[in-house]
C-alpha positions in Angstrom: -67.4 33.8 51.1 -69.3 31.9 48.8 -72.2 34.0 46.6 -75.9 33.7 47.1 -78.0 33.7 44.2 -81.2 35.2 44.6 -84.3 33.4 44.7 -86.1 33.1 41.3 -90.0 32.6 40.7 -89.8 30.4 37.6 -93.9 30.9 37.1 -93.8 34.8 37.8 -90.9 35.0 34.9 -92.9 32.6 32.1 -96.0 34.4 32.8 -94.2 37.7 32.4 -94.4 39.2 28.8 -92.2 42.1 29.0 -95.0 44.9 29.8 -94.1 48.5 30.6 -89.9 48.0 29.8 -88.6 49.6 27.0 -86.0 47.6 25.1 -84.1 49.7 22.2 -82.5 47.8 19.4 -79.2 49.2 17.8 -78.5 47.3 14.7 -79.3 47.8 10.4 -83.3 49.3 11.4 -86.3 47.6 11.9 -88.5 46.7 9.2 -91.7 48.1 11.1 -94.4 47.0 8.5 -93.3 43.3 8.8 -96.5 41.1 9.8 -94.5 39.4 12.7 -93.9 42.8 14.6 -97.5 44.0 14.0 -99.8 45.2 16.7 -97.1 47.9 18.5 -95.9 51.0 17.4 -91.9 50.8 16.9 -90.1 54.2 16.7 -87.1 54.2 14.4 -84.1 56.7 14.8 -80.8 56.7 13.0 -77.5 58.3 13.9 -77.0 61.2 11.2 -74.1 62.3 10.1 -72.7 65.3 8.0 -70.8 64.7 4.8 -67.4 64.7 6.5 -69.0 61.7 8.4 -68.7 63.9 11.9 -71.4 62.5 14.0 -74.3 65.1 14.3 -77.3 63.7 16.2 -80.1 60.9 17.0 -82.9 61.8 14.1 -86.3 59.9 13.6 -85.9 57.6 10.5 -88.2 55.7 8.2 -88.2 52.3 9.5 -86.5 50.8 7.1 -83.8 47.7 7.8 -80.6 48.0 5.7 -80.0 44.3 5.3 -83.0 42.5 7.4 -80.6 41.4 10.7 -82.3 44.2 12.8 -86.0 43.1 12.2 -85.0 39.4 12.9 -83.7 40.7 16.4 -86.8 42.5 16.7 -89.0 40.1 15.7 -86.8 37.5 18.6 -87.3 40.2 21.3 -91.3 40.4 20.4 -92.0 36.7 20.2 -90.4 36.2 24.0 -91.5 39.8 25.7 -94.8 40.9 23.6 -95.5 43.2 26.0 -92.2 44.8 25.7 -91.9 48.6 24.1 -89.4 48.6 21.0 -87.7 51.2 19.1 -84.7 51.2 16.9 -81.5 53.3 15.9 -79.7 52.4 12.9 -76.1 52.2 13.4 -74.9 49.1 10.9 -74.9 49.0 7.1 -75.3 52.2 4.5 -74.5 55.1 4.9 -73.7 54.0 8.8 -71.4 51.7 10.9 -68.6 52.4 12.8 -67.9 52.3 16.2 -68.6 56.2 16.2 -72.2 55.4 15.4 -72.5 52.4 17.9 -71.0 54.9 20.7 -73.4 57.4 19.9 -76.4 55.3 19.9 -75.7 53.9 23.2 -74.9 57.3 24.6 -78.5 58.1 23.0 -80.5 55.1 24.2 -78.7 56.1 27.6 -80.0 59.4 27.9 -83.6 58.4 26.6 -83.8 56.2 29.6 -84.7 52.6 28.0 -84.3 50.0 30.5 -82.1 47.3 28.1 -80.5 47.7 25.2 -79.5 45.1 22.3 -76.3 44.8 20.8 -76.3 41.7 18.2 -72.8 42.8 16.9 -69.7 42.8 18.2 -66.3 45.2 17.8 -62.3 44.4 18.2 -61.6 48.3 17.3 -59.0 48.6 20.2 -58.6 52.6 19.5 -62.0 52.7 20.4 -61.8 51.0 23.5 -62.2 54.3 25.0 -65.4 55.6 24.0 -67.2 52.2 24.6 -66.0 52.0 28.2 -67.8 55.9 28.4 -70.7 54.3 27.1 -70.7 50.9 29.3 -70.1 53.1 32.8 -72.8 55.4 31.9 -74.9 52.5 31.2 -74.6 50.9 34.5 -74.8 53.9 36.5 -78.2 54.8 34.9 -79.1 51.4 35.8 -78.8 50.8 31.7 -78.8 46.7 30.7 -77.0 46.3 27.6 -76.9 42.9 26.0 -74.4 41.9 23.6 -73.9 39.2 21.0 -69.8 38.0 21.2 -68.1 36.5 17.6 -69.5 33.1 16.2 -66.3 31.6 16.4 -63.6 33.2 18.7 -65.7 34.0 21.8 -62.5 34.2 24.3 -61.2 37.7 22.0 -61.8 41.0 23.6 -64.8 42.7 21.8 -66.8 45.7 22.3 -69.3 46.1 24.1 -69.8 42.6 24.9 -66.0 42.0 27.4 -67.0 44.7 29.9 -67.9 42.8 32.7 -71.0 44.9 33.3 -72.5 44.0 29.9 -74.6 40.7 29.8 -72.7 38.9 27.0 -74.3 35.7 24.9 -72.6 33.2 22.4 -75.3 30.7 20.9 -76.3 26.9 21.1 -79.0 24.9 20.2 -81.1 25.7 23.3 -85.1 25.7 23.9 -86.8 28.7 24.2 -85.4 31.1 27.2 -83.2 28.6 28.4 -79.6 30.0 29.2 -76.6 28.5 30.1 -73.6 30.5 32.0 -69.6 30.0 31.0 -68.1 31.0 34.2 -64.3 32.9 34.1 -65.1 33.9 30.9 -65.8 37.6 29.8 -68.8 35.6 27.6 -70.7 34.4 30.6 -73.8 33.2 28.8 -74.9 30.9 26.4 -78.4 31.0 25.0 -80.6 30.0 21.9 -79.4 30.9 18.8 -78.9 27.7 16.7 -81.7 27.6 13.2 -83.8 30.1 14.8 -87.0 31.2 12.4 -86.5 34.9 12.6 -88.3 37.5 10.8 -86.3 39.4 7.5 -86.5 42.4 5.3 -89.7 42.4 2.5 -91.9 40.6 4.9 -90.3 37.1 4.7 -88.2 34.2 7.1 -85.0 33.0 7.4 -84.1 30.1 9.2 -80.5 31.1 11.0 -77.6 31.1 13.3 -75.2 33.1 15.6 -74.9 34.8 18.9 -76.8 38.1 17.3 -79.7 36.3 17.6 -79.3 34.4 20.8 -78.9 38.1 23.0 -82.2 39.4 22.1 -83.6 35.9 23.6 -81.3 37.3 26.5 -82.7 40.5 26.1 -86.2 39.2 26.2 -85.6 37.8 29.1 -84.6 40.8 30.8 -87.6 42.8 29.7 -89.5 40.2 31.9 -87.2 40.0 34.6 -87.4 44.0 34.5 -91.4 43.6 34.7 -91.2 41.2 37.5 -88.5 42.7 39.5 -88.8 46.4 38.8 -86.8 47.7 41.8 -83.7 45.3 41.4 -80.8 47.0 39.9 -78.5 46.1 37.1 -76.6 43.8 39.6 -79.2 42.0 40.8 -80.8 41.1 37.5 -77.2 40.0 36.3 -77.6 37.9 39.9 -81.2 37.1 38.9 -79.7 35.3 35.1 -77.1 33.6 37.2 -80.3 32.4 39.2 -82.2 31.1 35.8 -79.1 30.0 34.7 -78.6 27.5 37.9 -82.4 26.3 37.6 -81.6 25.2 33.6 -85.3 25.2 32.3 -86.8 27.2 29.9 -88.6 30.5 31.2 -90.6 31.1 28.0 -93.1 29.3 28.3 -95.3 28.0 30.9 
């Protein structure tokens, strides 16, 4: 029995800017005074620990970015779905990033109720295999989207959270706009832009760069208006609905 995609209103999805979903970012923070992510509050968070490095709890933070890769994801995720609610929690770089501090930001971002969440890293941690399948199942039972970025190089390895099949997974190419491509019977079904993307970085300047971390939050970005447009589908169906956007092989992003 063959599998029927559902149908897709290309126009409704372009003219869609992400309004009313709440999209949280785990990554290195979010510089929030950066020009390019002006014009909406963004609430930071980190996961705190105590100084035997036992996970304590979600706090607010300063909104600071450890190295810059979290405000480039941001500023992706705001270009594409403007209308889109972002917040952050630090899990990567000083004094945080292990898979502890993923797991318990994904746990948190679960419980807060956001309707997609960004991963732009990646984990082959087997011991903690464990703990991110907790966190996946949860996910999709609150009707959680979590979008994850896969390695640059070796997308066929088993990684975390990106090769459980419920999580929308994204390795990069030189792709327009919200254009995505699938990769099927692989745990890495999509491919999307992520090839010498102008993304925004720490102190208020650019880069000009390249990987998967940055094409998921075009994913994500595209699920934020898929999310507007379709507010009562489920996480299967707007897995169903990227298949869908997938198949038709334009670019949703602009009209």
């Amino acid at each position: 029995m063959g599998f029927e995609l559902p149908n897709i209103d290309v126009r409704s999805l372009r003219e869609a800017d992400g309004r009313g979903v709440r999209v949280l970012i785990l990554d290195s923070g979010i510089e929030t005074s950066h020009p390019d992510l002006a014009g909406h509050p963004i609430r930071s968070y980190r996961v705190e620990a105590d100084g035997e490095g036992e996970l304590r709890r979600v706090v607010e933070d300063d909104g600071g970015d450890v190295y810059g890769h979290g405000t480039a994801v941001a500023s992706i995720v705001r270009r594409f779905a403007p209308g889109a609610v972002i917040d952050s929690v630090k899990v990567i770089g000083r004094p945080v990033g292990s898979s502890h501090f993923v797991v318990a930001g994904l746990h948190w971002g679960i419980d807060q109720g956001y309707d997609v969440i960004n991963c732009s890293f990646t984990s082959q941690e087997a011991q903690h295999l464990a703990r991110y399948k907790a966190a996946v199942d949860r996910a999709f039972c609150r009707n959680v989207l979590i979008v994850s970025a896969c390695n640059n190089k070796e997308y066929w390895r088993v990684e975390y959270p990106g090769s459980f099949p419920s999580v929308i997974s994204t390795s990069f190419a030189d792709l327009p706009g919200l254009t995505i491509q699938r990769r099927p019977g692989e745990l890495v079904e999509f491919v999307a832009r992520g090839q010498d993307v102008r993304v925004a970085w720490k102190g208020g300047g650019h880069r000009v760069i390249s990987g998967s971390s940055f094409a998921a939050p075009h994913i994500t970005a595209l699920v934020a208006r898929m999310r507007q447009v379709r507010g009562g589908w489920n996480a299967c169906q707007v897995k169903a609905g990227l298949y869908a956007v997938a198949e038709v092989g334009v670019d949703v992003g602009e009209l």
